[in-house]
N, C-alpha and C positions, 0 to 999 in steps of 0.2 A: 410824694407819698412814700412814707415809710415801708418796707416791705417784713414782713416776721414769717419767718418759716416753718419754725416749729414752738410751740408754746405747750409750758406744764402744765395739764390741767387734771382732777378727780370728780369722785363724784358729789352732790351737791354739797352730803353733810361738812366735806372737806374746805367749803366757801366761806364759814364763817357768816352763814344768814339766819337772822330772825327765827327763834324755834316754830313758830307757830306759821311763820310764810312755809318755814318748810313741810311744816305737818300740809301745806294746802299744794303743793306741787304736785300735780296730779303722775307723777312719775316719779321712780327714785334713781336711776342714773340719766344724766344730760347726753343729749345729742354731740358729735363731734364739732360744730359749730357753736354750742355752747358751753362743752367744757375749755374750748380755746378764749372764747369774746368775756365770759363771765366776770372770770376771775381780772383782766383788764379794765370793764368797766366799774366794780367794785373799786378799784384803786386809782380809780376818778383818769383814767385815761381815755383821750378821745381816739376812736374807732370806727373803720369801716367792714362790716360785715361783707361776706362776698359766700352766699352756698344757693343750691338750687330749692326751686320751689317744694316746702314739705321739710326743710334741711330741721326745721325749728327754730326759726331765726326769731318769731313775735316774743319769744319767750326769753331769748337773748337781750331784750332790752325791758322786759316787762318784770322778771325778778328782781335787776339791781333798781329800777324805776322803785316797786314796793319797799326794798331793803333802804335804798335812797331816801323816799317818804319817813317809813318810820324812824329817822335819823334827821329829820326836820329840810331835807331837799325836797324844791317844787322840780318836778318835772314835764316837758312841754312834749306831745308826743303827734308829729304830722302827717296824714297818709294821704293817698291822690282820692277814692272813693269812699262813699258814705258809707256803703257796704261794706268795706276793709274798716272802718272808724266802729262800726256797730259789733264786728266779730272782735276787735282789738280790746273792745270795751267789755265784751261780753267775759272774755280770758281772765281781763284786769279785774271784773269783779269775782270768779270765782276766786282767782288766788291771793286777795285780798279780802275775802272773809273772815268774819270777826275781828279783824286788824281798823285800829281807828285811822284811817287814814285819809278822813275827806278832804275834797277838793285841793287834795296834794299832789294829782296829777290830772293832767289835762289831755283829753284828745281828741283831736279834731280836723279836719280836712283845710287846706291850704285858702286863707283868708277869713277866718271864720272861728278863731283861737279867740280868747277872751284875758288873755296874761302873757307878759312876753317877761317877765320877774321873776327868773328861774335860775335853779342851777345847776340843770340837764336838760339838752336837746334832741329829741331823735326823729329821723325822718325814717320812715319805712315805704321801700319800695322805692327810691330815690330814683332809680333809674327811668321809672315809668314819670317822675315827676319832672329828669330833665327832656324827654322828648315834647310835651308843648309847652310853646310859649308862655302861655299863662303861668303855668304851674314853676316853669323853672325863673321867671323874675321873683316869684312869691320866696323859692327857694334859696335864690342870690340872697335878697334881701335880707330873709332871719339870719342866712349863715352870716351876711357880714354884724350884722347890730348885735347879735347876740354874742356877747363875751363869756362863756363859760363851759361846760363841760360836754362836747359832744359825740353822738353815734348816730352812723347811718348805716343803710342796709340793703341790701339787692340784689338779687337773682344773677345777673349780669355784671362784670366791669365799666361804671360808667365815663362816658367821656368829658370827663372834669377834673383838673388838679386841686385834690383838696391835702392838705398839711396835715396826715395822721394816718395813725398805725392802721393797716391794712390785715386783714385775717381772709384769707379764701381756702374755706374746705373743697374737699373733691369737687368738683362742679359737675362730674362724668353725667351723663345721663343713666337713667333707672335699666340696670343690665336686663331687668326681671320683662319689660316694657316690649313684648312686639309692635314692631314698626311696618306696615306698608303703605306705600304710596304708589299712588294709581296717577297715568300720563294719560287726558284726557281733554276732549275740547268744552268749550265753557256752558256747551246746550247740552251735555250729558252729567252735567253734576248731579241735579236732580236724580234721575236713575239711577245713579252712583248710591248717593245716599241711602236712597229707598232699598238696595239690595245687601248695601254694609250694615243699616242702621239695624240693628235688635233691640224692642220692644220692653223685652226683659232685662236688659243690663243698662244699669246707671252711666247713663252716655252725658256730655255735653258736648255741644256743635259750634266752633269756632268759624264765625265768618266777619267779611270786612265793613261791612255796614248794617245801618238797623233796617234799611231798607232790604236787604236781604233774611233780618229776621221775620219781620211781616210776613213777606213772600213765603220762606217756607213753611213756616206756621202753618198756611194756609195749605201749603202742598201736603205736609204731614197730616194736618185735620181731615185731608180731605182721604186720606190713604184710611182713616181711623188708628191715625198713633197720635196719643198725647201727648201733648208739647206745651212748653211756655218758654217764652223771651225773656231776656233783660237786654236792655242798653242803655247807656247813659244818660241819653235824651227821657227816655222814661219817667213816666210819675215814682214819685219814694215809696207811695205805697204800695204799689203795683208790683216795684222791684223788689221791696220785702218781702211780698206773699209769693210770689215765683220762688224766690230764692229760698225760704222756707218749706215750701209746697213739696222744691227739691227735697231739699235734703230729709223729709220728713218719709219721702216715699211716696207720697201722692202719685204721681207721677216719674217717670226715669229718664227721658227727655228735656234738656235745657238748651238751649241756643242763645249764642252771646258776643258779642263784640268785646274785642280783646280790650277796652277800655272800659265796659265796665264789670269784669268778670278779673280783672289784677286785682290779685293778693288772697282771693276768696279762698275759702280754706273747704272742701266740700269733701267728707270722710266716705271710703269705702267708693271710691270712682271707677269701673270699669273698663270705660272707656272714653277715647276724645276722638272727634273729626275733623280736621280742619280741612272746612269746605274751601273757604279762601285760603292759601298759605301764606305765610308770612316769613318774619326775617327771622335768622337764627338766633338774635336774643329775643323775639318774644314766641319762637319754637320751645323755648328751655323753660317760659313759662306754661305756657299749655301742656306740654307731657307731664311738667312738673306735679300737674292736677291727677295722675294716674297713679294706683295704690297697688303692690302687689304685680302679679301677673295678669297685666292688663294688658289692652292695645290699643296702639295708636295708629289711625286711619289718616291721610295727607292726601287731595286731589289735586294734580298738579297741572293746568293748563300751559298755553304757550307761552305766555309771558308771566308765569310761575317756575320757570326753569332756573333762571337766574336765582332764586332762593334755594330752591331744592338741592342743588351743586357745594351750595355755600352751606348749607346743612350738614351735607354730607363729607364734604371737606376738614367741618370744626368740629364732628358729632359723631354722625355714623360713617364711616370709611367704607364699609362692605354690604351698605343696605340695598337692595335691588329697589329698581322703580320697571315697571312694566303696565301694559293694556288690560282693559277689561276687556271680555270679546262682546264685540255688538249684541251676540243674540240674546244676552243677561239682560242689556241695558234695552232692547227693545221691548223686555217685558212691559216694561212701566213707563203707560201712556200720560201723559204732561200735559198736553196742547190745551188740555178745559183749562189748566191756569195763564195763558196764555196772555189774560190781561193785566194780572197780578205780575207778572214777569217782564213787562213792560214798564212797567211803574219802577221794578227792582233795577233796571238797565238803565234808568234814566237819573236816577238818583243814582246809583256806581260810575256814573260818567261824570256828576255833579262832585261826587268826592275826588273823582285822578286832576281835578282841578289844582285842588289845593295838595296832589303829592311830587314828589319828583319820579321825572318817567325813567322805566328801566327798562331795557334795552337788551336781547339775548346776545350776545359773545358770538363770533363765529366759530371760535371752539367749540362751542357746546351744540351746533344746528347739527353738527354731522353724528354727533349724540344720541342727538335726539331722534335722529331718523334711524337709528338704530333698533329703539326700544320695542319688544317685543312683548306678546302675552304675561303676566303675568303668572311665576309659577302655580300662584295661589290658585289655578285656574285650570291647571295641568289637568286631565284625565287621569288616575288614577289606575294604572294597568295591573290586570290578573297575572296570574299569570301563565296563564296560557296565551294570552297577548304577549306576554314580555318573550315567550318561544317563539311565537309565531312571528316576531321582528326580528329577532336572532337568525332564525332561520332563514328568511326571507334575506338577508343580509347579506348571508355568506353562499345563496341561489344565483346564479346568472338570470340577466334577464328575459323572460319569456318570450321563444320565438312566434312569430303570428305564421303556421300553417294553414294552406291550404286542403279543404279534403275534398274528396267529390261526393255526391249527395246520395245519400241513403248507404255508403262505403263505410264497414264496418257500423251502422246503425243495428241496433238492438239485436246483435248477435246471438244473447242468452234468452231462450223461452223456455215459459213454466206454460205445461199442456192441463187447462183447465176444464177439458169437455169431460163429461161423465162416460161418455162412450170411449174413451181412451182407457184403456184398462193395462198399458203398459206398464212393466217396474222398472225402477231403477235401482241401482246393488248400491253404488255409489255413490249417485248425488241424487236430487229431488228436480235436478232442472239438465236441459240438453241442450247443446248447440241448435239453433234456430234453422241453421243449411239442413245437419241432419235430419233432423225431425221433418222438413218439409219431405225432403228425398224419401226418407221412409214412410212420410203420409202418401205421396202419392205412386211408391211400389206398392200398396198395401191396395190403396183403392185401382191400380191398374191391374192389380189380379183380378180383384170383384167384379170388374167391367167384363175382364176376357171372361173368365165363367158364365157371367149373364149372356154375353152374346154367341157363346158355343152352345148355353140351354135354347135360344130363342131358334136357332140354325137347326137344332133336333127337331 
């Protein structure tokens, strides 16, 4: 694979397309991803795209595709999910308005094409297409029979040698993106969730099976937060009106399996969870879903460490991971789903069937017993707290004396009897010795008086 470091590129007017494609580009200058790929695929070079989720890449092959069209090329365009084919289609028709260009390009999901008599090929999201089976024979196959001009595209570098020019914009992660992750065991996620999740911000929940979407569905129904699913397995129609329902606002809640939530384009994202973690090329797809100054929430069990490291190693270098403290998570009582979470555990075992097992490092166990509180979590001191540590700091420690009983007790008395008619110059209270001493010369005079009248 070819490698290209730097390529010239402007802005659209400068490509020499279609006046009327351009009057329909819903933007006037290209992405850094696409003033590099553009101007290569116009000049019928075949191409691998490489930027992260949101970079603009559909649009990277969706302009020269219209410009291709109105120039008499068929174009064959293959993505892994119905949902990415619906949103791809939906693009291809706004900026193909008023442009005649029917059935000049095709798109469609992998065995389910209707023309392979083209003279452009592009795969989107290739990388998600060569991790199964299925999807990467379907793959092999076009690339080898099809002799003509192609592009492929992906979030990630994928692990395949293919013969052609390569372009990778920044792949950095979204600087703007808070990142925490919480180290937790696998019967506190639920609680977890339920204390991260807010209600009000356009969130979607990444976890590893649809069995897990069920489940929480149910946990979140039952909390009163709406929610809806997609997963692969899912009926089409079902998956359309979620994913619409989203985006429309209905709701701000989705939960999704990373298989059928690739490539989805969902505007104005808030936030991500990923309940389950995953590997760091499809981490780069899930934050990739965050717009702005968002954030992104990670729960990282025992045998999620092994990810988390590797995350951190390719991604974030200086991200903290730390504990929720108990008493958050014991807020929120679980156990009524307890059957439903049974059913979740039984299907999650039924999938680590078919995965390869991973295994924590010995390097990383003494890591892991490290990890403490998270900051996120800190008490927040006044400060007159922040003195009273200072201070306390630089005291020696208090010695335990002994006193003996009633010694020096309540030394100061204030004389409250109305018959006390004493003043005082200087204070309003007196030593508690004196005042007795002087109650009882006071009253030992009264006594002798009375008993020298009673002797008369």
């Amino acid at each position: 694979m070819t490698e290209i470091k730097k390529i010239k590129g402007g802005s659209f007017k400068t490509m020499n397309l279609n006046f009327e494609l351009l009057k329909n580009i819903p933007y006037q200058n290209p992405t850094p991803i696409q003033r590099k790929l553009i101007p290569l695929i116009l000049e019928k070079s075949s191409v691998m795209g490489i930027g992260r989720t949101g970079s603009g890449k559909t649009m990277c092959y969706l302009i020269p595709s219209v410009q291709k069209a109105l120039e008499g090329v068929k174009t064959l365009v293959i993505v892994p999910t119905r949902e990415l084919m619906a949103q791809v289609k939906r693009n291809l028709k706004y900026i193909s308005r008023n442009l005649d260009i029917e059935n000049m390009i095709e798109v469609s999901t992998a065995g389910r094409y209707e023309n392979t008599d083209v003279g452009f090929f592009v795969v989107d999201e290739v990388d998600r297409m060569l991790e199964e089976p299925d999807l990467r024979r379907e793959f092999e196959f076009l690339n080898s029979k099809l002799e003509c001009q192609k592009a492929f595209f992906s979030a990630t570098k994928p692990d395949i040698h293919l013969d052609m020019k390569m372009v990778e914009v920044d792949n950095k992660l979204n600087e703007n993106i808070k990142h925490y992750f919480f180290y937790m065991p696998s019967i506190s996620k639920e609680a977890a969730l339920l204390h991260v999740l807010n209600k009000e911000r356009k969130t979607i929940v990444f976890v590893g099976t649809k069995y897990t979407v069920e489940y929480l569905l149910e946990v979140l129904n039952g909390y009163k937060i709406e929610a809806r699913g997609i997963y692969s397995s899912m009926d089409s129609g079902a998956r359309h009106l979620n994913l619409k329902g989203f985006a429309k606002g209905d709701f701000n809640t989705l939960i999704v399996t990373d298989v059928a939530a690739r490539g989805l384009d969902i505007p104005v994202l808030d936030t991500t969870i990923s309940y389950d973690l995953c590997d760091e090329r499809t981490f780069v797809h899930r934050v990739g879903r965050v717009r702005g100054m968002g954030e992104q929430y990670s729960f990282v069990s025992y045998n999620d460490v092994f990810h988390f490291f590797n995350i951190q190693e390719t991604y974030l270098k200086d991200v903290e991971i730390g504990t929720i403290p108990q008493e958050i998570l014991d807020q929120y009582d679980v156990s009524r789903f307890i059957t439903a979470k049974a059913k979740t555990v039984k299907g999650y075992e039924k999938c680590l069937k078919f995965r390869s097992k991973v295994s924590v490092p010995e390097e990383y166990k003494d890591k892991v017993a490290k990890f403490e509180v998270h900051s996120m979590f800190e008490k927040k001191d006044t400060l007159s707290h922040k003195l009273n540590k200072f201070y306390n700091s630089k005291m020696k420690p208090r010695e335990k004396v002994e006193i003996k009983e009633n010694e020096f007790k309540d030394q100061t008395f204030i004389p409250y009897s109305r018959k006390d008619s004493r003043i005082h110059s200087s204070a309003f209270a007196v030593m508690k010795d004196d005042y007795i001493k002087e109650r009882k010369e006071k009253f030992g005079y009264k006594r002798a008086r009375i008993n020298s009248k009673g002797k008369k």
